[in-house]
Backbone and ligand atoms as CSV (ligand in chain L), in Angstrom:
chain,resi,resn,atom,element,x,y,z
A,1,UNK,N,N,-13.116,-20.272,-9.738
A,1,UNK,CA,C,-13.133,-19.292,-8.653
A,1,UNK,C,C,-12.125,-18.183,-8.912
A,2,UNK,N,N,-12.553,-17.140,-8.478
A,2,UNK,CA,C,-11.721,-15.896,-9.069
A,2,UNK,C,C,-11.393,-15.458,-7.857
A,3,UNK,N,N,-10.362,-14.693,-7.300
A,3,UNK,CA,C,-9.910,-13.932,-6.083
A,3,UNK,C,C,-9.324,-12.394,-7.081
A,4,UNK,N,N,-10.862,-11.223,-6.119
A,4,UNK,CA,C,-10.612,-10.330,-6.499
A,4,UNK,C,C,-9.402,-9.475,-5.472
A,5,UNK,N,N,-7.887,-9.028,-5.911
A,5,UNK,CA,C,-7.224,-8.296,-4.783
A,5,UNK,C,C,-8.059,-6.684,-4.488
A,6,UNK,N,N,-8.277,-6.240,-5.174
A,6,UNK,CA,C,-8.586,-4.864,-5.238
A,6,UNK,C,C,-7.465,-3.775,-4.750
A,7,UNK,N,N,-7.878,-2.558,-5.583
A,7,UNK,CA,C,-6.812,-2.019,-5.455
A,7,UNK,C,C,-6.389,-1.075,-4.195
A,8,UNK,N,N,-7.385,-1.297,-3.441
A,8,UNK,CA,C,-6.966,-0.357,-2.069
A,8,UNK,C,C,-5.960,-1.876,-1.044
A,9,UNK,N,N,-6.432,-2.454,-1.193
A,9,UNK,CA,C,-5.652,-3.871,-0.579
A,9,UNK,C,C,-4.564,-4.276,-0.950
A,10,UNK,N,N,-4.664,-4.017,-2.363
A,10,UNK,CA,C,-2.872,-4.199,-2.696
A,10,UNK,C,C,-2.358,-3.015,-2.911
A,11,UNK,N,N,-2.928,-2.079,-2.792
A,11,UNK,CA,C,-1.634,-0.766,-1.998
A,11,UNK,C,C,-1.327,-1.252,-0.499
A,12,UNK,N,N,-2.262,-1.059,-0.109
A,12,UNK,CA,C,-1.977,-1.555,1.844
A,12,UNK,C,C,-0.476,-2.491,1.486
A,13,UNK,N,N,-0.592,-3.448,0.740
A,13,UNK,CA,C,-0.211,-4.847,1.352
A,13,UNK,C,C,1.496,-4.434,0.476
A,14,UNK,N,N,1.418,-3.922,-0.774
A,14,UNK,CA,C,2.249,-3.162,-1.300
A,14,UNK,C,C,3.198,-2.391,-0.451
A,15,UNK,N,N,2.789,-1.516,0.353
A,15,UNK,CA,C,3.461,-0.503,1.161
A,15,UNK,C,C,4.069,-1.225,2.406
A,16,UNK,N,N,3.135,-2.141,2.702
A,16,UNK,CA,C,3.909,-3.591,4.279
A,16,UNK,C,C,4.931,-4.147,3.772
A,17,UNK,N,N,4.889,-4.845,2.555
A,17,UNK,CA,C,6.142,-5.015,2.262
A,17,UNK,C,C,7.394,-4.382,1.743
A,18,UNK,N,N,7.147,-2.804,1.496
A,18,UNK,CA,C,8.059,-2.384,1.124
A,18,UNK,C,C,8.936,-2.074,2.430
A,19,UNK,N,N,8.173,-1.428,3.204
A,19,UNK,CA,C,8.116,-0.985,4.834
A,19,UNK,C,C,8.817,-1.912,5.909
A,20,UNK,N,N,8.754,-3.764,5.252
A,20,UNK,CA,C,9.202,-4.626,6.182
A,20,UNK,C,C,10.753,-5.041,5.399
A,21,UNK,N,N,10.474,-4.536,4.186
A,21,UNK,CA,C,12.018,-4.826,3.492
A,21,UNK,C,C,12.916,-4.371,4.067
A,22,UNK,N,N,14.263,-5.400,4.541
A,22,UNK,CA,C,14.517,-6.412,4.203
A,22,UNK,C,C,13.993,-7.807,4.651
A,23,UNK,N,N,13.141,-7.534,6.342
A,23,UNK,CA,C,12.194,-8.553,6.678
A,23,UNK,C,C,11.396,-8.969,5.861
A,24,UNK,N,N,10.105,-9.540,6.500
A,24,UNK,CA,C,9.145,-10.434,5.736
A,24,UNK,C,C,8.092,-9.466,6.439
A,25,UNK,N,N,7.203,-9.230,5.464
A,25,UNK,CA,C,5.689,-8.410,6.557
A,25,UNK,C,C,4.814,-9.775,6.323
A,26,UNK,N,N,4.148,-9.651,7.399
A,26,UNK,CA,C,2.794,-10.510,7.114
A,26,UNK,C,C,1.753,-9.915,7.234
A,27,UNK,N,N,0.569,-10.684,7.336
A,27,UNK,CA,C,-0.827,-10.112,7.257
A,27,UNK,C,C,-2.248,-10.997,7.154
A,28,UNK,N,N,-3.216,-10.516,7.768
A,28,UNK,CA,C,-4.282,-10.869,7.554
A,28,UNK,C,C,-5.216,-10.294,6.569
A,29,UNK,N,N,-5.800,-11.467,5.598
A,29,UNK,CA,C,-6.980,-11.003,4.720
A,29,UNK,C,C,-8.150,-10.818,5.209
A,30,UNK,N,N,-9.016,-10.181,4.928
A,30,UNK,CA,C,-10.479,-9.931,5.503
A,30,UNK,C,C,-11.231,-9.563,4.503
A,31,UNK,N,N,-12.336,-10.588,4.342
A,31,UNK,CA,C,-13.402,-10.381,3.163
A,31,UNK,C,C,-14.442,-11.146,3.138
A,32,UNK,N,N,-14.933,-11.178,1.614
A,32,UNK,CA,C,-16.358,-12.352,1.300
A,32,UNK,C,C,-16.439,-13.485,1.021
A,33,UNK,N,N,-16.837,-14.278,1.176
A,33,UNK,CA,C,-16.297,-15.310,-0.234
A,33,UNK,C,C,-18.067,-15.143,-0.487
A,34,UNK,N,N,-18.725,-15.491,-2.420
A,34,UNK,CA,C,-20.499,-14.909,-2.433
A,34,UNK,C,C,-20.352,-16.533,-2.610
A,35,UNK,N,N,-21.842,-16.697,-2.716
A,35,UNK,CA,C,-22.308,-18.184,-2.871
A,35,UNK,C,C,-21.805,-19.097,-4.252
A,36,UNK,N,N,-21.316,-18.139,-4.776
A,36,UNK,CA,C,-21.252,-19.050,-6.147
A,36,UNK,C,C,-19.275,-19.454,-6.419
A,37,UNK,N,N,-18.535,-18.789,-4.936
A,37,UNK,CA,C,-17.456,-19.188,-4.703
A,37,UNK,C,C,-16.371,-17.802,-5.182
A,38,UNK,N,N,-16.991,-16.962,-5.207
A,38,UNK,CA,C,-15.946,-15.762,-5.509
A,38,UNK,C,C,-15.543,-15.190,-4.342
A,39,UNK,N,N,-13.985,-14.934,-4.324
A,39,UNK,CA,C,-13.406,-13.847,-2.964
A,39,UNK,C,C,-13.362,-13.176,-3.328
A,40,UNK,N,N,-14.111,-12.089,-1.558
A,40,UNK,CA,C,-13.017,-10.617,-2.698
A,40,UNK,C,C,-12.995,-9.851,-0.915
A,41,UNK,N,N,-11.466,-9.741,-0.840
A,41,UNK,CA,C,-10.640,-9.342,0.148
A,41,UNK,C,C,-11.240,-7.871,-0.325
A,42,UNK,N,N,-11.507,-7.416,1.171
A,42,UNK,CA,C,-11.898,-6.260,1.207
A,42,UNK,C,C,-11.014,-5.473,2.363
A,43,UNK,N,N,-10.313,-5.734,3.082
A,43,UNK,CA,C,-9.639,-5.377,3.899
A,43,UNK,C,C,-8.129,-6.081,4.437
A,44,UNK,N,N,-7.279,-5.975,4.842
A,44,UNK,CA,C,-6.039,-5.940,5.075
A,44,UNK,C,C,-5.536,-5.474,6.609
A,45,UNK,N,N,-5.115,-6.538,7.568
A,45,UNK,CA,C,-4.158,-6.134,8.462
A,45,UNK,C,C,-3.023,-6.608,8.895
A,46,UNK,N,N,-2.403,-5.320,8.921
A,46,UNK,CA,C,-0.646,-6.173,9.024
A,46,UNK,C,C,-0.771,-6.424,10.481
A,47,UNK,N,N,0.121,-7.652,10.430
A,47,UNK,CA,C,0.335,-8.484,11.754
A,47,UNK,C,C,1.798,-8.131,12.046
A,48,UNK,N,N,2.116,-8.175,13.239
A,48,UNK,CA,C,3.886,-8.102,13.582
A,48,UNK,C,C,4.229,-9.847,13.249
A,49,UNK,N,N,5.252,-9.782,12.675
A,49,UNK,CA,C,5.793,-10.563,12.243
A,49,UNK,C,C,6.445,-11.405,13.748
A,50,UNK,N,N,6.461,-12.698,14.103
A,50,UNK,CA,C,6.925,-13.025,15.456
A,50,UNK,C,C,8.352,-13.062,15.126
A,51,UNK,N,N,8.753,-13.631,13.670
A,51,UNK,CA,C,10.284,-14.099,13.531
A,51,UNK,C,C,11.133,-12.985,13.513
A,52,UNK,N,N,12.190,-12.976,14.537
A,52,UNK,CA,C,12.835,-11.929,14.391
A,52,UNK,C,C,14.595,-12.124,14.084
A,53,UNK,N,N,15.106,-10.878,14.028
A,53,UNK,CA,C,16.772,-11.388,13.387
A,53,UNK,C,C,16.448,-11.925,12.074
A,54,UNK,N,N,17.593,-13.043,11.582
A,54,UNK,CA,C,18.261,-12.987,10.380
A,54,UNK,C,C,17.027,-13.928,10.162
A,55,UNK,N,N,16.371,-14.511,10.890
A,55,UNK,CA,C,15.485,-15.384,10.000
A,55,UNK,C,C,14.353,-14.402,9.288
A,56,UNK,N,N,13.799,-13.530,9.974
A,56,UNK,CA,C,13.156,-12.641,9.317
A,56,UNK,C,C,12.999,-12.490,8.211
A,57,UNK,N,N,13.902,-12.536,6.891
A,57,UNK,CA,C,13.654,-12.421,5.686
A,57,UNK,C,C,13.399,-13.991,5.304
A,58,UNK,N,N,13.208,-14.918,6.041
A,58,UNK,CA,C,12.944,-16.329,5.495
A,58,UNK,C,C,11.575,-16.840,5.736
A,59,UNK,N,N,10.956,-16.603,7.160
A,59,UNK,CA,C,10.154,-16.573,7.483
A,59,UNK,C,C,8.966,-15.445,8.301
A,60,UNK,N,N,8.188,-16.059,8.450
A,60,UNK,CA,C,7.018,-15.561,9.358
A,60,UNK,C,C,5.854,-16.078,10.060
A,61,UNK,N,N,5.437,-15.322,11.012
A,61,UNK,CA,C,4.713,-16.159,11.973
A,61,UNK,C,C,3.322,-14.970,12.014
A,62,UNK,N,N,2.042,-15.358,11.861
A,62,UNK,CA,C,1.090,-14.561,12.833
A,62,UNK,C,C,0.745,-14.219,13.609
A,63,UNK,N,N,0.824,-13.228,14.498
A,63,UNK,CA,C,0.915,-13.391,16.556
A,63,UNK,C,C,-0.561,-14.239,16.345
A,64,UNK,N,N,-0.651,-15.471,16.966
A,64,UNK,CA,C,-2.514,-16.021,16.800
A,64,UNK,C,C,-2.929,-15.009,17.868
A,65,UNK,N,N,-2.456,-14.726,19.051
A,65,UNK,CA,C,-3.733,-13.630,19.856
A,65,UNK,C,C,-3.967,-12.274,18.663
A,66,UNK,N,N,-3.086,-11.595,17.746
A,66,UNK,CA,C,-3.595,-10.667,17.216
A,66,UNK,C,C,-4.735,-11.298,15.850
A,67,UNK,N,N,-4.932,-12.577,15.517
A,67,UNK,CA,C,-5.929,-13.146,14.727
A,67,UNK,C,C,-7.010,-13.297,15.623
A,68,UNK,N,N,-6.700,-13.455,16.754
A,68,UNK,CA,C,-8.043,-13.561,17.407
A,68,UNK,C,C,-8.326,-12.283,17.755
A,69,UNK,N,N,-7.962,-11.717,18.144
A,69,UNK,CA,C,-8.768,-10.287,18.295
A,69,UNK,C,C,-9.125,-9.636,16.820
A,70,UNK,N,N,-8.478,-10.027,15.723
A,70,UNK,CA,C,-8.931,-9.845,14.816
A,70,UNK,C,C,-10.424,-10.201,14.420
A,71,UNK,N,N,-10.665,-11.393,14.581
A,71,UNK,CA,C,-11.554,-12.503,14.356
A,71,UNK,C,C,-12.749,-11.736,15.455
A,72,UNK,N,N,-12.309,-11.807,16.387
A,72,UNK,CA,C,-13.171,-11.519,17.578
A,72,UNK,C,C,-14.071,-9.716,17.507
A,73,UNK,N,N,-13.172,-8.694,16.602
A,73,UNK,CA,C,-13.319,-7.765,16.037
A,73,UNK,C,C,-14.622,-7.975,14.736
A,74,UNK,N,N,-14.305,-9.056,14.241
A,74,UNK,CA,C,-15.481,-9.114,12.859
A,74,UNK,C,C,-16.509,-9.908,13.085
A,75,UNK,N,N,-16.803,-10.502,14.330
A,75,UNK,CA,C,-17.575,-11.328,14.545
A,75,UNK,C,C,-18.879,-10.843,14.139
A,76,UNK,N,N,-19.722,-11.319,13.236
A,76,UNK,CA,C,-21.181,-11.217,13.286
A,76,UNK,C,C,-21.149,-9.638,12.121
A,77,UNK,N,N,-19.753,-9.530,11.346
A,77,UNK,CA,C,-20.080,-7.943,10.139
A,77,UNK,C,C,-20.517,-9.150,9.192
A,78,UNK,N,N,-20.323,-10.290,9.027
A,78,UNK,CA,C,-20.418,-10.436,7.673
A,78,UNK,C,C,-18.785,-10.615,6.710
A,79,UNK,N,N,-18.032,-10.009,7.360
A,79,UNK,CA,C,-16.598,-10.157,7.223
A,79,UNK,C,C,-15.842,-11.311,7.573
A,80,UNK,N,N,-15.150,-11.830,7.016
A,80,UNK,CA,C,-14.314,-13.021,8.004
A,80,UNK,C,C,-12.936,-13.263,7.386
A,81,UNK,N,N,-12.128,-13.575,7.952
A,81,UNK,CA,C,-10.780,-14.394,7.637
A,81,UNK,C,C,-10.674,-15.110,6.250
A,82,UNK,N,N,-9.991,-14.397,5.623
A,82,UNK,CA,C,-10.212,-15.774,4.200
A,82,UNK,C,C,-8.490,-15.891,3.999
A,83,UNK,N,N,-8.117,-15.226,4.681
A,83,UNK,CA,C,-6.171,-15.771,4.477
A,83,UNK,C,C,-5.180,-14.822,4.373
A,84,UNK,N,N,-4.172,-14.925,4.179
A,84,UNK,CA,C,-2.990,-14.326,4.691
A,84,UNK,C,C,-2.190,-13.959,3.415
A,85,UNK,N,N,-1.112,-12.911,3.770
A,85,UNK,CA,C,-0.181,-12.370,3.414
A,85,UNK,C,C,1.274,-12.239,3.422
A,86,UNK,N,N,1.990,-12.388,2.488
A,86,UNK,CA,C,3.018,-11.906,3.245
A,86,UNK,C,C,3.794,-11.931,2.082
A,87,UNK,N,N,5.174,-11.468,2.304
A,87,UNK,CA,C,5.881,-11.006,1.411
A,87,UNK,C,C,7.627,-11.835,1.009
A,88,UNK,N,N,7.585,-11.971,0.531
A,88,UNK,CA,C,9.593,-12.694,-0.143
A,88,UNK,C,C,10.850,-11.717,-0.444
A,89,UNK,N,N,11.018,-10.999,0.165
A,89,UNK,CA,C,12.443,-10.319,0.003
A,89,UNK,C,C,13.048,-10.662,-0.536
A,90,UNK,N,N,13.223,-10.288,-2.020
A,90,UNK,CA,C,14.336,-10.653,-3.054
A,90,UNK,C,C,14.355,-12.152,-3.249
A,91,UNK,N,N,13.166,-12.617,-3.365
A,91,UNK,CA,C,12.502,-13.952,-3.796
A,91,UNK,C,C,11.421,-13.605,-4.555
A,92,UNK,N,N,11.015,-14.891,-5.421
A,92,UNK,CA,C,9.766,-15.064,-6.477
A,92,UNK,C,C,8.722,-14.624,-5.186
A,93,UNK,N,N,7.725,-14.967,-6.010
A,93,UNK,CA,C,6.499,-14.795,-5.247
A,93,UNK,C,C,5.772,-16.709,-5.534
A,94,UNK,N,N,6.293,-17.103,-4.487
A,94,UNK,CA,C,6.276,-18.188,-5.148
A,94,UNK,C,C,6.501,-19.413,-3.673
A,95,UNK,N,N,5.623,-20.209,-3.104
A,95,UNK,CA,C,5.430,-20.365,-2.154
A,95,UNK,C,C,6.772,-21.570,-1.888
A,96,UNK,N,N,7.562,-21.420,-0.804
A,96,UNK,CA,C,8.239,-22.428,0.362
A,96,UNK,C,C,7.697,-23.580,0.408
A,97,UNK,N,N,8.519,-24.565,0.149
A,97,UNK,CA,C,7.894,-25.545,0.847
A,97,UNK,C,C,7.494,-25.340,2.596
A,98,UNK,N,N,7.959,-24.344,3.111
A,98,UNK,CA,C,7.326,-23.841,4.518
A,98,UNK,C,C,6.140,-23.644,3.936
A,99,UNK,N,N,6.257,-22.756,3.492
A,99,UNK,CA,C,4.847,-21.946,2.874
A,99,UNK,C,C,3.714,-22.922,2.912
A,100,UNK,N,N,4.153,-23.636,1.603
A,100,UNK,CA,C,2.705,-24.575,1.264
A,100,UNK,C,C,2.379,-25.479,2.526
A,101,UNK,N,N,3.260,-26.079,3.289
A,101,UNK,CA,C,3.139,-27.303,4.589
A,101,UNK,C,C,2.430,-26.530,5.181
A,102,UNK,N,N,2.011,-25.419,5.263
A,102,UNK,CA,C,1.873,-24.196,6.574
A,102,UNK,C,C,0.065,-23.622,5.768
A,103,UNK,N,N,-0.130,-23.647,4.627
A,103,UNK,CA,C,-1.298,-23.602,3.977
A,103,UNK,C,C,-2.284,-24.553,4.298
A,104,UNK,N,N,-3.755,-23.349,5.095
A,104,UNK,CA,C,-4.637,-24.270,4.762
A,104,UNK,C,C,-5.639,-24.558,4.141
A,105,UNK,N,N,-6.195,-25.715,3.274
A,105,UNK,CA,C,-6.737,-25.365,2.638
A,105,UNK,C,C,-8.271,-24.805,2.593
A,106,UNK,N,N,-8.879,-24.203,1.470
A,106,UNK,CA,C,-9.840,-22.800,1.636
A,106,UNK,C,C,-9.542,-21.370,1.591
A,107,UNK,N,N,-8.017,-21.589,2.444
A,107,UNK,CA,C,-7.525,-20.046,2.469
A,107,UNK,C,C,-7.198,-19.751,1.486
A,108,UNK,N,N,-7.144,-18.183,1.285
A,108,UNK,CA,C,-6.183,-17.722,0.320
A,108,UNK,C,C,-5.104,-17.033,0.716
A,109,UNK,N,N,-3.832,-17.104,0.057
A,109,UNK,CA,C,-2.428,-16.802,0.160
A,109,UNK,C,C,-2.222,-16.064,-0.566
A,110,UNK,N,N,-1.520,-14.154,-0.314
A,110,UNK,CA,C,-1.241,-14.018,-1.284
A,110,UNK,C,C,0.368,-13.590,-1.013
A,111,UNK,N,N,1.165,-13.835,-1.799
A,111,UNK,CA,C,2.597,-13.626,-1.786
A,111,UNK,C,C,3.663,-12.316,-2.870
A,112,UNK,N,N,3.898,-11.224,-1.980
A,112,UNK,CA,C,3.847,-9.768,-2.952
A,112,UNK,C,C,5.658,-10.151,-2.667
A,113,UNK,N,N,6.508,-10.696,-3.826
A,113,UNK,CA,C,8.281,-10.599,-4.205
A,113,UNK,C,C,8.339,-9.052,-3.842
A,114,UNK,N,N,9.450,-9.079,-3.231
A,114,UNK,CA,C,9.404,-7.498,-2.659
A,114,UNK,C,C,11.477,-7.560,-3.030
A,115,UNK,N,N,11.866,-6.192,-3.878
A,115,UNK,CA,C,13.317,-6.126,-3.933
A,115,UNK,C,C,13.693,-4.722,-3.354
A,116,UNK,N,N,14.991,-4.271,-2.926
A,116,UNK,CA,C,15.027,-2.751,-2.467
A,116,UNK,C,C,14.197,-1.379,-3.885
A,117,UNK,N,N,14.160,-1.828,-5.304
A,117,UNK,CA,C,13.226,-1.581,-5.650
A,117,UNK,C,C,11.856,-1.369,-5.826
A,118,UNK,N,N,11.316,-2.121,-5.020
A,118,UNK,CA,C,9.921,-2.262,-4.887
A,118,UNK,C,C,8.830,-3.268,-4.963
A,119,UNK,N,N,7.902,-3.604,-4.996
A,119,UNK,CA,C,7.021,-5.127,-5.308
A,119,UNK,C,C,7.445,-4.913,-7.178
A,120,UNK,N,N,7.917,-6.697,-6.723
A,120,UNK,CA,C,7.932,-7.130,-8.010
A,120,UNK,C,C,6.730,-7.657,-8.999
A,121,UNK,N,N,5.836,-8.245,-7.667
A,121,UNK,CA,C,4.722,-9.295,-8.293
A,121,UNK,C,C,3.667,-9.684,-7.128
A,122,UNK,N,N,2.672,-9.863,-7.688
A,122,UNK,CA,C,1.858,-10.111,-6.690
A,122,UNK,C,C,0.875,-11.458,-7.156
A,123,UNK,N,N,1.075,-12.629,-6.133
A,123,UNK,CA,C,0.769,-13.666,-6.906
A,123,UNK,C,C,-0.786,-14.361,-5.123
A,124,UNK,N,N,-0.990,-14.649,-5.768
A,124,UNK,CA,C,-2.348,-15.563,-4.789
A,124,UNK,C,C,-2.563,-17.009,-4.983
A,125,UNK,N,N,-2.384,-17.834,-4.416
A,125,UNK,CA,C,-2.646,-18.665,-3.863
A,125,UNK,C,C,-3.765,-19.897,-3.377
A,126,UNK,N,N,-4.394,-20.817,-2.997
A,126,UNK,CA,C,-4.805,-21.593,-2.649
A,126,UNK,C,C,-4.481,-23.127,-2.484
A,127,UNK,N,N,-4.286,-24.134,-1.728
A,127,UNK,CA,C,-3.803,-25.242,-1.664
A,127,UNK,C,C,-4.190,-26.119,-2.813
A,128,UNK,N,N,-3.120,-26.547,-3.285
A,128,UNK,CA,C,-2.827,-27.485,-4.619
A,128,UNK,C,C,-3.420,-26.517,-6.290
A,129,UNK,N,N,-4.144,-25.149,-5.654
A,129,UNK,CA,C,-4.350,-24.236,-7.262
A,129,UNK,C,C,-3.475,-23.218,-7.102
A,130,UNK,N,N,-3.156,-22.163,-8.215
A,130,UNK,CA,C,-2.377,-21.551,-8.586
A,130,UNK,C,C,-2.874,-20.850,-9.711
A,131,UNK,N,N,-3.732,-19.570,-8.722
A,131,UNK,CA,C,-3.952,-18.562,-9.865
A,131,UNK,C,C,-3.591,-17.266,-10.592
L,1,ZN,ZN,ZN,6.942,-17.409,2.193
């Protein structure tokens, strides 16, 4: 299985985390998955991050009412939820044991290392693979 980012999605998701540095940005994926098991994120929305203060650069939360209106927004395009975003402030790109406990599986994760320089890396995700 291949997860295509494309490049209008990882600018979006690029610019959230530069934007939430020194916080954490998060985000929702929105895309396909075709029958033969390929993703391909076609859209991107940043979520407000719930964690606020110093934990902020450690963690993050999804508001769930803004996934559901998300969700509730794509109902019936053909579009749907395939997973989340978010970013590591002057960390790997490289999932928490928060992280992974907090993964579910099917989704995809993708995790953009973000330094006052800029994205370091942009790495994706799925429970127990690593592509
Ligand atoms: Zn994380």
């Amino acid at each position: 299985m291949e997860i295509e980012l494309g490049e209008i999605t990882t600018c979006q998701m690029t610019l959230a985390a530069i934007a939430a540095y020194p916080g954490e940005c998060c985000g929702i994926l929105l895309g396909k998955t075709s029958e033969s098991g390929e993703v391909e994120i076609l859209e991107t929305r940043e979520a407000h991050n719930q964690i606020q203060g110093a934990q902020k650069s450690a963690h993050f939360r999804v508001d769930p009412l803004f996934l559901y209106q998300v969700e509730r927004e794509i109902e019936g395009s053909g579009i749907e939820v395939i997973g989340f975003y978010h970013s590591h402030p002057d960390c790997a790109a490289v999932p928490s044991d928060e992280d992974y406990e907090n993964m579910v599986p099917g989704l995809i994760y993708v995790i953009l290392s973000v330094t006052k320089d800029g994205v370091k890396d942009i790495r994706s995700y799925k429970k127990d693979i690593n592509y």
